[in-house]
N, C-alpha and C positions, 0 to 999 in steps of 0.2 A: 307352529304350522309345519316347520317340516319334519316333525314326528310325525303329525297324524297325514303327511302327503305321501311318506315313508309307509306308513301303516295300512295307508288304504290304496296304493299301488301293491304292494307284497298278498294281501288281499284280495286284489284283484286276479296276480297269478293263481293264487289259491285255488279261486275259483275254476278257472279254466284249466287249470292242473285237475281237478277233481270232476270237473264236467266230461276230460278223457279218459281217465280210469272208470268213474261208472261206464261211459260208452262202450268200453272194453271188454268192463263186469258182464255187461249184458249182451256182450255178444256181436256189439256192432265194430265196426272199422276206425280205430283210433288216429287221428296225424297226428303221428309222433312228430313228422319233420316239422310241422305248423307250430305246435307245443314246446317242442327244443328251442325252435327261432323267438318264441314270444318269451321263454324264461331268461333266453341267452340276453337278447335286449335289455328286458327290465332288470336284473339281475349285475348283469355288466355295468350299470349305472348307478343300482342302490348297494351294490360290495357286501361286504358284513356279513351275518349268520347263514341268510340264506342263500348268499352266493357260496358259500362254503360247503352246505348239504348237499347243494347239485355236483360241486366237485366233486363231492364224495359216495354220490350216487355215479357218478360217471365213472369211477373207478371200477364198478358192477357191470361192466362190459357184456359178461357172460350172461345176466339177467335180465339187461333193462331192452326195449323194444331198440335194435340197430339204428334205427333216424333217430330216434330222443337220446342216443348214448353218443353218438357221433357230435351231436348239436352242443350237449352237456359238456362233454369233453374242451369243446372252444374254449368254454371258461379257462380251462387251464393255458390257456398259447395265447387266445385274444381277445381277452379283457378289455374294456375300453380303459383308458386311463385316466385318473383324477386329473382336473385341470392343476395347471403347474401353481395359478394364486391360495391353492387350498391347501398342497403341500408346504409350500410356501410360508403359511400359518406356521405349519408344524414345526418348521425348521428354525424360523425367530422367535417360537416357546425355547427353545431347546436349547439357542447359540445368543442369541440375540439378535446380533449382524451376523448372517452366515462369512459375511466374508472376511472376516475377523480370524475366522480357520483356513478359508478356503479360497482358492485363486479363483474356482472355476466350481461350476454344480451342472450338470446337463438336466434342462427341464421335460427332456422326452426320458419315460422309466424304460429302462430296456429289461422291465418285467413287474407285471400288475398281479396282483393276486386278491384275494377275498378282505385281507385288513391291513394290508399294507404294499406300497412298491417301491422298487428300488432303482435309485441314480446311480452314476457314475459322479465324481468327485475328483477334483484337483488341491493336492493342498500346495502350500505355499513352498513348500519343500521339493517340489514335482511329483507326486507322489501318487499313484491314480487309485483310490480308498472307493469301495462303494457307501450307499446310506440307506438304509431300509427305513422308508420312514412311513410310520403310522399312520392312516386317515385321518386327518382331525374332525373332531368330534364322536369319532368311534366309540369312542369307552363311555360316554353318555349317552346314547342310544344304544347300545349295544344291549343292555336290557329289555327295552321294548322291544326290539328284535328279536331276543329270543321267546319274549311272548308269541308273536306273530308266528316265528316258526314253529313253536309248538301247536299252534291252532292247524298249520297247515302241513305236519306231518299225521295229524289223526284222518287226512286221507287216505294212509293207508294199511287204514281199520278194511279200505274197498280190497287189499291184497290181504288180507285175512290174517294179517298181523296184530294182535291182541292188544289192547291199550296197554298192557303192563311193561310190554318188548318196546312198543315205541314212546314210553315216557322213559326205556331205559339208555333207547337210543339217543333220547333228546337229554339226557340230563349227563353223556357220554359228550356230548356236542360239544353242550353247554360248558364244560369243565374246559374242552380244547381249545374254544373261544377266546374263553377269562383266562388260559393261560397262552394264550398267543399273544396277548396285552403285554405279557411282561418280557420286556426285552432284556429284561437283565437276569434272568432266569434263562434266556437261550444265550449271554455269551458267553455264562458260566457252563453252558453246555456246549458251547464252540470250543471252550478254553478243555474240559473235562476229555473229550473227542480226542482233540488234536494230541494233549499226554498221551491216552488209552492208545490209539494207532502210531505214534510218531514211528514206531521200526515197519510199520506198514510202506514200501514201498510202491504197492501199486492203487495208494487213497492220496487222496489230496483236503483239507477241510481249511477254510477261510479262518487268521487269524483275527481275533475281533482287536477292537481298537479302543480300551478303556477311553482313556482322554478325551475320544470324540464320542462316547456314546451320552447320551443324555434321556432325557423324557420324549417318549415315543420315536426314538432313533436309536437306528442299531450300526456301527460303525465298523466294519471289515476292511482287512489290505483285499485290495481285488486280484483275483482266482481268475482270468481270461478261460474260457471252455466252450465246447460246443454241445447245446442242450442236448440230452438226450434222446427227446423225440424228433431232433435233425439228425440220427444218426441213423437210418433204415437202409441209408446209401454209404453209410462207411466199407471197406475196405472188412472182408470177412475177421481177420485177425483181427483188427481194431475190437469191430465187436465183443467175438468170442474172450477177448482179453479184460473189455467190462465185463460180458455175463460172469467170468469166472471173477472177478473183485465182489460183484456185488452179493452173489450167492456167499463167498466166503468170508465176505463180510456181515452178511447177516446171521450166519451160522456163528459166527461170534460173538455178536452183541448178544444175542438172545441165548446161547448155549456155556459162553463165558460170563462173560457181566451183565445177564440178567435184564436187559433192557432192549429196545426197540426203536428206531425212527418211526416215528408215526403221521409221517406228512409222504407218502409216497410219489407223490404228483411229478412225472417225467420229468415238469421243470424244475425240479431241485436237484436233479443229478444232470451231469456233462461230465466231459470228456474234455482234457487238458492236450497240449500238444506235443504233449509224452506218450497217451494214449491211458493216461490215468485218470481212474475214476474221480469227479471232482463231487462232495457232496455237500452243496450250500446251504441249508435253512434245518435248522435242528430248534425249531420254535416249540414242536413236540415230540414228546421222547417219552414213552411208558416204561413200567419197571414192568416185568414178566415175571411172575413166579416161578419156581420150576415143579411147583404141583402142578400146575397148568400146561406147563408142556409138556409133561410127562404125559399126563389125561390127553394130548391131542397128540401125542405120538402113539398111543394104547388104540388111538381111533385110526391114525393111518395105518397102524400096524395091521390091522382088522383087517380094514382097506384094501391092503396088499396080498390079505391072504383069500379076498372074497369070500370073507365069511359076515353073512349079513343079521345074525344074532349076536357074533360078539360087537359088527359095528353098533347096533340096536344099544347093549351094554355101554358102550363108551362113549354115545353122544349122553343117553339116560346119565352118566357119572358126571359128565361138563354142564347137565342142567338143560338140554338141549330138546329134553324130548317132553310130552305131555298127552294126556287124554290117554286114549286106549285104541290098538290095533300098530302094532310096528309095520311101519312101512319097507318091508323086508326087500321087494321087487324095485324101490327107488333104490333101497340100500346097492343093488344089484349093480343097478346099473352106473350107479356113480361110480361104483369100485372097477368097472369095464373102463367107466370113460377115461380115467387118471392112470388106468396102469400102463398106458403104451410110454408115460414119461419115466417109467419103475421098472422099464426093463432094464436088464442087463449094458452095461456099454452108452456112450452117449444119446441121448436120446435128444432130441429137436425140439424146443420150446416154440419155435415158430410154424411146427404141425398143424396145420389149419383143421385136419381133422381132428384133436383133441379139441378144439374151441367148437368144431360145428356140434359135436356131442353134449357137450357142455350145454350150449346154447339152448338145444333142443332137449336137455330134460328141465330147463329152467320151469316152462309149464308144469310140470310134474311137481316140481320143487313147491312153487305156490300153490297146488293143490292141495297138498300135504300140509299147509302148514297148520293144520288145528290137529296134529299131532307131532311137527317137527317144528321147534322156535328157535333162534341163533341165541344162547346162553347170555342173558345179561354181562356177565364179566366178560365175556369174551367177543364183545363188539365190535369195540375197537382192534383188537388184535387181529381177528378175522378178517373186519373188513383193509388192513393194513398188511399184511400178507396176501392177499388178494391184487393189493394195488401192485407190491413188489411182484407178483409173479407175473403181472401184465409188462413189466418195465421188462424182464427177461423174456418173456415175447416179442414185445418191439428190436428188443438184440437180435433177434433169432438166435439166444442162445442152446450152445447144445449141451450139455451136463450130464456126467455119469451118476442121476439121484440116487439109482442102486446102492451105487458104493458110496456115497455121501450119506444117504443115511442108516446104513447098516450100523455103524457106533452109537449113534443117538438110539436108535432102537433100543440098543444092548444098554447104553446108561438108564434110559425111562425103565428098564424092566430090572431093574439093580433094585 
């Protein structure tokens, strides 16, 4: 019973998710803000896959309709939270008697997410540990779930997105899902982190806590920080001192060892009371090739030079392009909209006129797309670089990209 309650509420948004995008298609006036409210709801209560692809559409700020992007976004900050007897479950699979570990468990999460939330903890020692603990029942629905969402990503077949792109996006999902299950695969990736940066002075990453971790529990020394999307009002240095960790941090995961965060979501990074970057949840982590960045450095190099044949050449090389007629005049304009962050000297990532540009060739974008399709392989990477460059926005950071990536250029063309 409560699969199929599951299955035909998710269904239900389907529906009315697909009833505004035709409305759209054809011309008529969509509420987004009516649509956002009714996903945020249901979504916020059934958790799991499809709470996750809204997150991950709301990371698409620059694309999706402003009232459904604003609404989608909630999922990330105000999730409603699983009642405390269901986590509960999870925690006397895992311990037996929690308190056998622990003095103290706080039943309010002070953070809900898509398959899991997390407490605060006391152990007997005084010790304040957090506990990322699982949904229960997750991992047995969690397949039907992903049925359901694939039935209701083929709406948008209505954005002219080919079935082959959105079963690649779905089977891209599907992969993140099944490995967000395994909690012992992210403390080996807590544990991997914390090595790779320890001479990093301005990161922080949460020790995990072998002994306490168990089935569907992930067990951390608690990191105190302030999330990063309360930080709009920090103290300009504060900021500018994340924007520069987090850019330089990702310039090394991916340009040193090959890898990537790939949960970008504001609420996995805060701010410590050093002013360092603190960065919690490493549940997904991509290996990057450097065929691949090199091909997307060949494409911004394009990019920077406004030339809209070789960018033509360099999506065509990442698989990115199809049918016939290069869209030369989009190519144009994109390369307009990005280079005011490519000038010389720091440039302002909180420029509101790069976003409103942005925003406004979105229509363009979808026009195009039965000649332009986002690369299967590069799904995930795309849309997770996306997400990190909206968290550098919320910094208002400001960045010399120039000279940041003039090296990279010069290595992709080695």
């Amino acid at each position: 019973m409560r699969e199929r309650g599951r299955r035909r509420r998710l269904l239900g948004l389907g529906s009315r998710t697909g009833g505004a995008l035709l409305k759209h298609r054809l011309g008529g006036q969509a509420d987004w803000r009516a649509l956002g409210e009714a996903l945020f709801e249901g979504l916020s209560e059934l958790k799991g896959p499809a709470m996750k692809l809204a997150q991950i559409m709301a990371q698409w700020d620059d694309l999706l309709p402003a009232d459904l992007a604003d609404e989608l976004a909630r999922l990330q900050r105000q999730a409603e939270p699983m009642p405390w007897d269901d986590i509960r479950r999870t925690l006397e699979d895992c311990y037996g008697d929690p308190a056998t570990y622990f003095a103290s468990i706080e039943q309010r999460p002070f953070a809900s997410a898509s398959m899991g939330q997390v407490h605060r903890a006391s152990t007997h020692d005084g010790e304040t540990v957090v506990l990322k603990v699982q949904y229960p029942g997750l991992a047995e629905v969690l397949e039907d779930d992903l049925r359901q969402v694939h039935r209701l990503m083929r709406l948008g077949r209505w954005l002219r997105m080919p079935q082959a792109r959105l079963d690649a996006l779905f089977e891209e999902l599907a992969a993140s899902l099944r490995g967000e299950l395994d909690y012992r695969a992210e403390a080996e990736a807590l544990a991997r982190y914390r090595a790779r940066y320890a001479q990093r002075d301005d990161l922080v990453i949460p020790e995990p806590l072998p002994a306490l971790c168990g089935p569907g529990v992930l067990a951390m020394r608690h990191v105190p920080g302030t999330p990063l999307r309360e930080l709009e009002g920090a103290d300009d240095a504060t900021r500018q001192r994340l924007g520069t960790a987090l850019a330089d941090w990702l310039t090394e995961e991916l340009f040193t060892h090959g890898e990537l965060h790939a949960d970008p979501h504001a609420g996995n990074f805060a701010a410590d009371a050093e002013g360092r970057l603190v960065i919690y949840d490493l549940g997904a982590v991509i290996e990057v090739p450097a065929s691949r960045l090199k091909a997307m450095m060949r494409l911004l190099e394009a990019t920077l030079a406004g030339d809209p044949m070789a960018m033509d050449e360099a999506v065509t090389t990442l698989g990115g392009r199809q049918g016939q007629g290069a869209p030369l005049a989009l190519y144009r304009e994109s390369a307009d909209a990005v280079a005011p962050l490519f000038q010389p000297g720091p440039q302002d990532f909180g420029d509101v006129r790069v976003h409103r540009r942005l925003r406004e060739l979105s229509p363009k974008v979808w026009a195009a797309m039965d000649r332009l399709q986002p690369p299967a392989d590069t799904l995930l990477l795309s849309r997770t670089l996306n997400g990190h460059y909206w968290n550098l926005v919320r910094l208002g950071a400001r960045l010399d990209m120039a000279a940041r990536v003039r090296p990279l250029l010069a290595w992709a063309s080695r």
